[in-house]
Every structure is written in structure tokens, then in C-alpha cells.
mmJSON file of the N, C-alpha and C atoms, coordinates in Angstrom:
{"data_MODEL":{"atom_site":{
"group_PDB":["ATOM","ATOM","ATOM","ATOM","ATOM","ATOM","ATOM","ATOM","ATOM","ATOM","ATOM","ATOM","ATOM","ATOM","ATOM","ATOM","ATOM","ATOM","ATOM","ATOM","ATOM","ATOM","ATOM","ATOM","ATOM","ATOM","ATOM","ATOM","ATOM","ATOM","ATOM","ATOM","ATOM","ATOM","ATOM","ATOM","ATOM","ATOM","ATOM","ATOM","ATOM","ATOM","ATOM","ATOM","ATOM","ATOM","ATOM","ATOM","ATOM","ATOM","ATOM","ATOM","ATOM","ATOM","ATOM","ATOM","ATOM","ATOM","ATOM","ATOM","ATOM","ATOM","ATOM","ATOM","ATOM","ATOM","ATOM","ATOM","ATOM","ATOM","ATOM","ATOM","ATOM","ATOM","ATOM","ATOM","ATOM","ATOM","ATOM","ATOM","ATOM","ATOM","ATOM","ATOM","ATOM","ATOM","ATOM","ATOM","ATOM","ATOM","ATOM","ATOM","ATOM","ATOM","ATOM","ATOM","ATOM","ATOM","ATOM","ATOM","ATOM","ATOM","ATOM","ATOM","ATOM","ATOM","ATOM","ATOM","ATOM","ATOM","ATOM","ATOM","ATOM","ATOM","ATOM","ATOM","ATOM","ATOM","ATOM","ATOM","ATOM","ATOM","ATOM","ATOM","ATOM","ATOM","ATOM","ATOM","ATOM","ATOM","ATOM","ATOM","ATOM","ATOM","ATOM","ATOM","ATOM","ATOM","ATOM","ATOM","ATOM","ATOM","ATOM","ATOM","ATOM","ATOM","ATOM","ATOM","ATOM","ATOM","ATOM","ATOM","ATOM","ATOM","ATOM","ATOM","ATOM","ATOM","ATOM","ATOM","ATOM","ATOM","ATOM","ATOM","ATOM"],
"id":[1,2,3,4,5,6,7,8,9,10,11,12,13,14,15,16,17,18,19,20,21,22,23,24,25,26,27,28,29,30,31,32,33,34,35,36,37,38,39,40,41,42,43,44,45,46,47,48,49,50,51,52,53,54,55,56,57,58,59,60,61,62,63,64,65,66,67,68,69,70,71,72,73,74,75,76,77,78,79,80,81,82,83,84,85,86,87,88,89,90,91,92,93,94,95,96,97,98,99,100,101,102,103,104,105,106,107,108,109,110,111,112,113,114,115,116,117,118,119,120,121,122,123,124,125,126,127,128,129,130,131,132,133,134,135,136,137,138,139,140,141,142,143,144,145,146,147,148,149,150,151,152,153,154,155,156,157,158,159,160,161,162,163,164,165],
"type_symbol":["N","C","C","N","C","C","N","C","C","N","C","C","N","C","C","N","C","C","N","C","C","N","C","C","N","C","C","N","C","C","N","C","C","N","C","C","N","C","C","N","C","C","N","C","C","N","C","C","N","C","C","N","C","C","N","C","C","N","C","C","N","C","C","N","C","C","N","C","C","N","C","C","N","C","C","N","C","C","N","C","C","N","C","C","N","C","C","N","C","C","N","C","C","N","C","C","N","C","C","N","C","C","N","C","C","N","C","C","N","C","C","N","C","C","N","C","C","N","C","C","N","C","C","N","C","C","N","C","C","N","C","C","N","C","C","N","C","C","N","C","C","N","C","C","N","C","C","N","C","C","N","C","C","N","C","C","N","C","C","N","C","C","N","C","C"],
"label_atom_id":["N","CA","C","N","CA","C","N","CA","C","N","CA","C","N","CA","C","N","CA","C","N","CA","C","N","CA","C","N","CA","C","N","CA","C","N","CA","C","N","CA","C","N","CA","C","N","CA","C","N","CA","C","N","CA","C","N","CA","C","N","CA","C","N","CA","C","N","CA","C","N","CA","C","N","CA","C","N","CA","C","N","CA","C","N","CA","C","N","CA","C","N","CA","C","N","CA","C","N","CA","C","N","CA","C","N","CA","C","N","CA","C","N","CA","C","N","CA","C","N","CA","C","N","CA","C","N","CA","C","N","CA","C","N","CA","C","N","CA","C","N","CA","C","N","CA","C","N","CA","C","N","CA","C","N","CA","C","N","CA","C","N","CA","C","N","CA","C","N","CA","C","N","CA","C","N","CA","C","N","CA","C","N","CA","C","N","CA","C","N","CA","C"],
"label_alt_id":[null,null,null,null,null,null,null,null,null,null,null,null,null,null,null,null,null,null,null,null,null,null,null,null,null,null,null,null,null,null,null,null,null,null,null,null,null,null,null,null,null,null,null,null,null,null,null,null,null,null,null,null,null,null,null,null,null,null,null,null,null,null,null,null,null,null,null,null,null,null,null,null,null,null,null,null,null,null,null,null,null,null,null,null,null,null,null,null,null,null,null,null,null,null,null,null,null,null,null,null,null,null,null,null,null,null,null,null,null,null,null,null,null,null,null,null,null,null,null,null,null,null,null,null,null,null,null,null,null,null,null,null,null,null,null,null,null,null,null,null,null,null,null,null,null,null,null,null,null,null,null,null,null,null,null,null,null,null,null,null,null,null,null,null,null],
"label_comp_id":["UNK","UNK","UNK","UNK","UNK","UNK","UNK","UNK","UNK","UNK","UNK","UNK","UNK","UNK","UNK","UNK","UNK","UNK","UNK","UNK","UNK","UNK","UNK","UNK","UNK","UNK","UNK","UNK","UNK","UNK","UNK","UNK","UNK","UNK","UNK","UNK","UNK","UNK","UNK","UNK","UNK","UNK","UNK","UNK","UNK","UNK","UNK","UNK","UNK","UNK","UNK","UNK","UNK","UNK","UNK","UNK","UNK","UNK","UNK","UNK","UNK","UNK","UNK","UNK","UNK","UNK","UNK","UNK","UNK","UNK","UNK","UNK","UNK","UNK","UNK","UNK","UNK","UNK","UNK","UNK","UNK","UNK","UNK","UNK","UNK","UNK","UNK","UNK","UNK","UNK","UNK","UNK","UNK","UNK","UNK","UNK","UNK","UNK","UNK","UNK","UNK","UNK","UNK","UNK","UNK","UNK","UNK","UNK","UNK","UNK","UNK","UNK","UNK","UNK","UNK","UNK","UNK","UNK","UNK","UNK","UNK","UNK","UNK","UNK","UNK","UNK","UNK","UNK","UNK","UNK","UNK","UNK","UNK","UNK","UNK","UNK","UNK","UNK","UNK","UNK","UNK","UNK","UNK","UNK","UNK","UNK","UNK","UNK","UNK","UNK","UNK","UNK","UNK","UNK","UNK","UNK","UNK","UNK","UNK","UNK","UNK","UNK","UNK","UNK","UNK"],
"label_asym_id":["A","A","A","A","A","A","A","A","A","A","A","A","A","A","A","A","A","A","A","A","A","A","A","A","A","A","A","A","A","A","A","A","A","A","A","A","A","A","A","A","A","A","A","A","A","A","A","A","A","A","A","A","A","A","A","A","A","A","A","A","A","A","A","A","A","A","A","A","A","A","A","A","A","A","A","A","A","A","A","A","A","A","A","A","A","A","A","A","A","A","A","A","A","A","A","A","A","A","A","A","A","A","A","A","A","A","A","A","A","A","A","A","A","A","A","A","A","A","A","A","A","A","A","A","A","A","A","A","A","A","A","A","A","A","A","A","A","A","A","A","A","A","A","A","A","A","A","A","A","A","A","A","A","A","A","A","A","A","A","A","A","A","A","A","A"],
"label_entity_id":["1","1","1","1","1","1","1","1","1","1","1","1","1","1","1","1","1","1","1","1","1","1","1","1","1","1","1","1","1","1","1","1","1","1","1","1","1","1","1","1","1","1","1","1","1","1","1","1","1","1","1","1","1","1","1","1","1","1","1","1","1","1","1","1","1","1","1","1","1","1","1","1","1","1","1","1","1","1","1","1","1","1","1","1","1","1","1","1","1","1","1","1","1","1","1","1","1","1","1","1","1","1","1","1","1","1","1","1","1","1","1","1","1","1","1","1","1","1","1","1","1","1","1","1","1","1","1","1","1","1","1","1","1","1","1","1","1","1","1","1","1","1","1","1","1","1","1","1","1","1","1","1","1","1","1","1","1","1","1","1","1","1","1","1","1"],
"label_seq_id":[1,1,1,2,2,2,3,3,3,4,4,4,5,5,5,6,6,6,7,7,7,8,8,8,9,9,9,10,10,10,11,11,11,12,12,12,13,13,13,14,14,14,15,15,15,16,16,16,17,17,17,18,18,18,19,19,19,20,20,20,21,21,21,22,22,22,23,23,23,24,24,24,25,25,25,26,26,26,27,27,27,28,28,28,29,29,29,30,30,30,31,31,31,32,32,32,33,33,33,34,34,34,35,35,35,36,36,36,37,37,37,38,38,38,39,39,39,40,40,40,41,41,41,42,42,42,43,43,43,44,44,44,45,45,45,46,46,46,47,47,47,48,48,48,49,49,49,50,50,50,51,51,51,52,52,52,53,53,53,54,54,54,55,55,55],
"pdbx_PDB_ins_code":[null,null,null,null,null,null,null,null,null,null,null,null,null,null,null,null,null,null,null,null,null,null,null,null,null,null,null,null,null,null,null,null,null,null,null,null,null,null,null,null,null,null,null,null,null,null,null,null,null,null,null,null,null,null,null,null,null,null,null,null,null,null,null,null,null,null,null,null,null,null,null,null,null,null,null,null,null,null,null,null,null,null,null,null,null,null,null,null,null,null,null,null,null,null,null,null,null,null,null,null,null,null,null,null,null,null,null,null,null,null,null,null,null,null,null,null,null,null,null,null,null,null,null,null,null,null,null,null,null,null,null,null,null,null,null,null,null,null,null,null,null,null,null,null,null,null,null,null,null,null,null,null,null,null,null,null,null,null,null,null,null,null,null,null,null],
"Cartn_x":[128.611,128.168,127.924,128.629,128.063,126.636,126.176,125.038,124.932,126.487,126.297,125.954,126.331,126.061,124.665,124.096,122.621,121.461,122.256,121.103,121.097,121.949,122.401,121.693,121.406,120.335,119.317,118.757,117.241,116.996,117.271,117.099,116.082,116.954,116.39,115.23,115.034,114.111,112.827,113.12,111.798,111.353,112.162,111.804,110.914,111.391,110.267,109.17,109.145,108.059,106.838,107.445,106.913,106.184,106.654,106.653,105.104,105.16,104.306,102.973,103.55,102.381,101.358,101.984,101.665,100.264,100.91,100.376,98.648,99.139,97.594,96.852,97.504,97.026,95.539,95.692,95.063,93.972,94.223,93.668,92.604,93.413,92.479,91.118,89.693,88.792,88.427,89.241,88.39,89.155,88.298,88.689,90.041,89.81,90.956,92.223,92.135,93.717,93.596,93.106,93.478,94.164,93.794,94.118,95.447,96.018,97.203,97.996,97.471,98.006,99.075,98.13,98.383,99.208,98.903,100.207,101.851,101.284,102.964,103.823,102.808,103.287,103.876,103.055,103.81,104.911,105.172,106.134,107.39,106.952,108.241,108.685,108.084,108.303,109.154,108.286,108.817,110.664,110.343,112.285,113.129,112.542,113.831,113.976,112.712,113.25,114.268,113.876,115.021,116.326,116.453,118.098,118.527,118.102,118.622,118.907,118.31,118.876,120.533,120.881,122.353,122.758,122.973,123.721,124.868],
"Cartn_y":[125.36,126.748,127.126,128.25,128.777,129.443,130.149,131.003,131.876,132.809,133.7,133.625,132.7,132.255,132.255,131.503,131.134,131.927,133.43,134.594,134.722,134.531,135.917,135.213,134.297,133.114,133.219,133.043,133.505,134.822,135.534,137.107,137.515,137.443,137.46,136.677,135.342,134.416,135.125,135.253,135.588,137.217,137.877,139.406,138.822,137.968,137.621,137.259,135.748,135.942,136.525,137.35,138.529,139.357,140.019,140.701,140.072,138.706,137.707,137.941,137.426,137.328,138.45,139.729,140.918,141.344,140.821,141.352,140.042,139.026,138.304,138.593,139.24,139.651,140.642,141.483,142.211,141.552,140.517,140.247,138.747,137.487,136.702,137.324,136.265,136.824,135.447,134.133,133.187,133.35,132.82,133.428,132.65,131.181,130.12,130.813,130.545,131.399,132.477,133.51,134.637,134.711,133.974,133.584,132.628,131.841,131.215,132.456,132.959,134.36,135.132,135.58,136.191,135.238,134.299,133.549,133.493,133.493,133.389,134.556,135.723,137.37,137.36,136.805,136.683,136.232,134.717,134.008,134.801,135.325,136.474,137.374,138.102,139.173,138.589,137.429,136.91,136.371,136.032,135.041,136.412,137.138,138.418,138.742,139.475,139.61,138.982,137.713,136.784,136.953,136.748,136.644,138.206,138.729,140.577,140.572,139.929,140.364,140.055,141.293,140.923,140.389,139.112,138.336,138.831],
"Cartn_z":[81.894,81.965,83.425,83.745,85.421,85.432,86.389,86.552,85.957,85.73,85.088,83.397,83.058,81.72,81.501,82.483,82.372,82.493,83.134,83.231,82.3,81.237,80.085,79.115,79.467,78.179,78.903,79.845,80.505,80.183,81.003,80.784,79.759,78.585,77.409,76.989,77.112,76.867,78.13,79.191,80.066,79.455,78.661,78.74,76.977,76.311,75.104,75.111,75.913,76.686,77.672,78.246,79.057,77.917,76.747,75.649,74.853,74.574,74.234,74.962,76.351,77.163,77.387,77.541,77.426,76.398,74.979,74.153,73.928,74.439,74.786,76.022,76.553,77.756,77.83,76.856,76.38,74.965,74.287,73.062,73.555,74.817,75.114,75.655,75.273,75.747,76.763,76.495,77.522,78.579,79.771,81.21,81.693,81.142,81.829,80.618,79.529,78.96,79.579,80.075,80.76,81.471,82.934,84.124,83.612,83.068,83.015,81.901,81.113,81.167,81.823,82.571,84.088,84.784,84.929,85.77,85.393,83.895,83.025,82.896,83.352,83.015,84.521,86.012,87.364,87.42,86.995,86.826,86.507,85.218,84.609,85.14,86.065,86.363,88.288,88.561,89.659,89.484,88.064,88.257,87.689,86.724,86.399,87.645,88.497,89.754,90.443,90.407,91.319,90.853,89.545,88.545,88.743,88.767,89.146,90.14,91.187,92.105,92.753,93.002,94.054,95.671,94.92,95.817,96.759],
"occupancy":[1.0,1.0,1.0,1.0,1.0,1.0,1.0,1.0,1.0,1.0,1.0,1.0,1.0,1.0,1.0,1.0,1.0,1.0,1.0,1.0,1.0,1.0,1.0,1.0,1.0,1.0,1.0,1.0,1.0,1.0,1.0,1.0,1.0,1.0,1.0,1.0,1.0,1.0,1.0,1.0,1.0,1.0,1.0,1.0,1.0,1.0,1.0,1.0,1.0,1.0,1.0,1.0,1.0,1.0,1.0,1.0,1.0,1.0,1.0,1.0,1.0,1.0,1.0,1.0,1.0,1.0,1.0,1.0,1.0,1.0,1.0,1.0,1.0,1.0,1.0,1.0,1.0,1.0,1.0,1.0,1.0,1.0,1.0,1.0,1.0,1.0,1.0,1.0,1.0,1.0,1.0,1.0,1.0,1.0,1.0,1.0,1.0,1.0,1.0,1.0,1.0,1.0,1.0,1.0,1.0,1.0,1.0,1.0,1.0,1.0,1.0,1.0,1.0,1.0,1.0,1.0,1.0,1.0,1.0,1.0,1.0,1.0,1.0,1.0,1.0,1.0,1.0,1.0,1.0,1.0,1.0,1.0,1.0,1.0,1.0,1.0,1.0,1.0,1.0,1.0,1.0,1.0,1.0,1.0,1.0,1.0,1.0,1.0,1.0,1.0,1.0,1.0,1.0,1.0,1.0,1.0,1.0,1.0,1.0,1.0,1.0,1.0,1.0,1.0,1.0],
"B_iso_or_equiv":[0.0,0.0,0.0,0.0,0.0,0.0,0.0,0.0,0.0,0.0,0.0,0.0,0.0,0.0,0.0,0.0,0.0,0.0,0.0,0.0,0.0,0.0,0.0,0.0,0.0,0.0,0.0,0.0,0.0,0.0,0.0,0.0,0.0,0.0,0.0,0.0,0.0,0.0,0.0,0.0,0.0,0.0,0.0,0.0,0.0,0.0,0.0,0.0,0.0,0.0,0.0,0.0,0.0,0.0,0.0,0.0,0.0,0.0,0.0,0.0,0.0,0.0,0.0,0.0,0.0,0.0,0.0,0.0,0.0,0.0,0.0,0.0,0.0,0.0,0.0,0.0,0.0,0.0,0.0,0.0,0.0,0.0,0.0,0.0,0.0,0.0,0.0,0.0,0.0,0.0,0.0,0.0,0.0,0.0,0.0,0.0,0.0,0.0,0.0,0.0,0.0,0.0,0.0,0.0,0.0,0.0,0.0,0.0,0.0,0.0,0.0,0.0,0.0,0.0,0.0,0.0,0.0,0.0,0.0,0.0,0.0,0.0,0.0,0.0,0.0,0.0,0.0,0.0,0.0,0.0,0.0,0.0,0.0,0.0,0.0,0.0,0.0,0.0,0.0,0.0,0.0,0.0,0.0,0.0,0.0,0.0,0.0,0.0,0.0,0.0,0.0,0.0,0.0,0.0,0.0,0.0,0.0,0.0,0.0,0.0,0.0,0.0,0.0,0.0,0.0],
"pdbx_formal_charge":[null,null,null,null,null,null,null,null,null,null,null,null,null,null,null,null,null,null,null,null,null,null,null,null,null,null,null,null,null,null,null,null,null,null,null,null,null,null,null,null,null,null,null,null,null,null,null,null,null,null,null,null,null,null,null,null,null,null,null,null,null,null,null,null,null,null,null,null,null,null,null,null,null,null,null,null,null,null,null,null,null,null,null,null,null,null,null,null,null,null,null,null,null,null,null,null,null,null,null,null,null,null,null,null,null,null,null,null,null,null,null,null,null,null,null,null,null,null,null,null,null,null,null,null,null,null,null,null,null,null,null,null,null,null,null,null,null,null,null,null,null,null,null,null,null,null,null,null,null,null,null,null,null,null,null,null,null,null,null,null,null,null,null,null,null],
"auth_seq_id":[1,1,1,2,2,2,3,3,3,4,4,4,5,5,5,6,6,6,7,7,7,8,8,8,9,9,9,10,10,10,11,11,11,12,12,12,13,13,13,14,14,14,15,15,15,16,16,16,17,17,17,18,18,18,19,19,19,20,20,20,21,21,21,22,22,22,23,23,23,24,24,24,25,25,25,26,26,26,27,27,27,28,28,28,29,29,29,30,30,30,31,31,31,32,32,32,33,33,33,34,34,34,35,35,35,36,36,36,37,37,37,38,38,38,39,39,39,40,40,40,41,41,41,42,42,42,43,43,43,44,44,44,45,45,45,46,46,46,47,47,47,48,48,48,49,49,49,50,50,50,51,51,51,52,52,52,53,53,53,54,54,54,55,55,55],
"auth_comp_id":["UNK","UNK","UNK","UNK","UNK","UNK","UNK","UNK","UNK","UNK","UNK","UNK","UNK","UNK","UNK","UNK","UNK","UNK","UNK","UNK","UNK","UNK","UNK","UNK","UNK","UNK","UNK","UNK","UNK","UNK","UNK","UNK","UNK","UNK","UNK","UNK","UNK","UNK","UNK","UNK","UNK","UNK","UNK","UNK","UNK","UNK","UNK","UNK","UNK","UNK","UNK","UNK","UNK","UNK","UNK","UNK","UNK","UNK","UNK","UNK","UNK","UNK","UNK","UNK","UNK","UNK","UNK","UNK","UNK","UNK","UNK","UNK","UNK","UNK","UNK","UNK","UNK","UNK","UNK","UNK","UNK","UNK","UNK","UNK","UNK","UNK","UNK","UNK","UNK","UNK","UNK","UNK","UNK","UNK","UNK","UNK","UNK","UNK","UNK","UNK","UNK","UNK","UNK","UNK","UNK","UNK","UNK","UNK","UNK","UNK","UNK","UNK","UNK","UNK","UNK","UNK","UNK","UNK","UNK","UNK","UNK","UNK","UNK","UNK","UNK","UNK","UNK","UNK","UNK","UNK","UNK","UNK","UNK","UNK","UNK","UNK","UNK","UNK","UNK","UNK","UNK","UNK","UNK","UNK","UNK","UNK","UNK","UNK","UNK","UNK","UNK","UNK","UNK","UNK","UNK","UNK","UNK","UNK","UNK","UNK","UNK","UNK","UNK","UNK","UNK"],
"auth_asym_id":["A","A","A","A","A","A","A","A","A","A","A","A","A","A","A","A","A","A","A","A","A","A","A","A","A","A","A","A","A","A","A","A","A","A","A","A","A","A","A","A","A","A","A","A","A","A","A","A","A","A","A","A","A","A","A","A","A","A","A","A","A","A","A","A","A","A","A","A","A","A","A","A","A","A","A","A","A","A","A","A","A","A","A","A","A","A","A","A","A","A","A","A","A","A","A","A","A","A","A","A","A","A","A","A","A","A","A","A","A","A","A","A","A","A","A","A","A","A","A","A","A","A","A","A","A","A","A","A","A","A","A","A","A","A","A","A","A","A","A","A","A","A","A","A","A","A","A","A","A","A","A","A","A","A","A","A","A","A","A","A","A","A","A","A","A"],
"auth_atom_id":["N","CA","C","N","CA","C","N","CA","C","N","CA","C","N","CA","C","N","CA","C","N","CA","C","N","CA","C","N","CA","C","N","CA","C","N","CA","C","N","CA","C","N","CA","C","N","CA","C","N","CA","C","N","CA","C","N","CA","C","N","CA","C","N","CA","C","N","CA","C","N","CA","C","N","CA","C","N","CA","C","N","CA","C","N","CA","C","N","CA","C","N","CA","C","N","CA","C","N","CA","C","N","CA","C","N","CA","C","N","CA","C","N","CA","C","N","CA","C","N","CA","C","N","CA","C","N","CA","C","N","CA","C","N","CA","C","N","CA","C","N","CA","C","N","CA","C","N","CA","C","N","CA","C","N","CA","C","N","CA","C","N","CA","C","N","CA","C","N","CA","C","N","CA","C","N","CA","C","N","CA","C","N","CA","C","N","CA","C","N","CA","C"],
"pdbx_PDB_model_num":[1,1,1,1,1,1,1,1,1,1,1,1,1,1,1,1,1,1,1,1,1,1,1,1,1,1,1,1,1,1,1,1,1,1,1,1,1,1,1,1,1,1,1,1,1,1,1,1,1,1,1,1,1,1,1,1,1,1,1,1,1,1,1,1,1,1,1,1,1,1,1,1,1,1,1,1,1,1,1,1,1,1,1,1,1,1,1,1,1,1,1,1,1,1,1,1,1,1,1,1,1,1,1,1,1,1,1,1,1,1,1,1,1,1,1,1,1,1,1,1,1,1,1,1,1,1,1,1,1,1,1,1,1,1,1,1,1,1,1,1,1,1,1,1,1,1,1,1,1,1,1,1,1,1,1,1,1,1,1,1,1,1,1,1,1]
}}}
């Protein structure tokens, strides 16, 4: 499989997750799931960034 293959299977998987994370984002009340939370919603938003972008 090339790269391009591999966005097209990420993509999707980080935008579910993102979707996921989102919706605990709002519903966790302890501070440490919050905060790794929040890290997993960065993460996501950090690699779509990356995979979108043009090379």
C-alpha cells in the first residue's frame, strides 16, 4: 500500500475518533481522563492536519 492508500484509511479512522473524543469531552468529569481527552482531540486534529497537507 502507498501513502495515498493510507490517508484514505486514516482520515476516516482519526475523524471517528475525533467524533468520540469530542463527545467525552464534554461528558468526563475526572480531571486525568479529561486532560488525556484533550490530548487525543490535539493529536487528531494535529495528524489530519499533517495528512492534508500539500506536499
Amino acid at each position: 500500500m502507498n501513502l495515498q492508500q493510507y490517508k484514505k484509511i486514516i482520515l476516516p479512522l482519526l475523524a471517528i475518533l475525533f467524533i468520540i473524543s469530542f463527545y467525552f469531552f464534554f461528558t468526563l468529569t475526572d480531571p486525568i481522563l479529561f486532560w488525556i481527552d484533550v490530548a487525543v482531540i490535539a493529536c487528531c486534529i494535529f495528524l489530519g492536519r499533517k495528512f492534508l497537507k500539500k506536499d
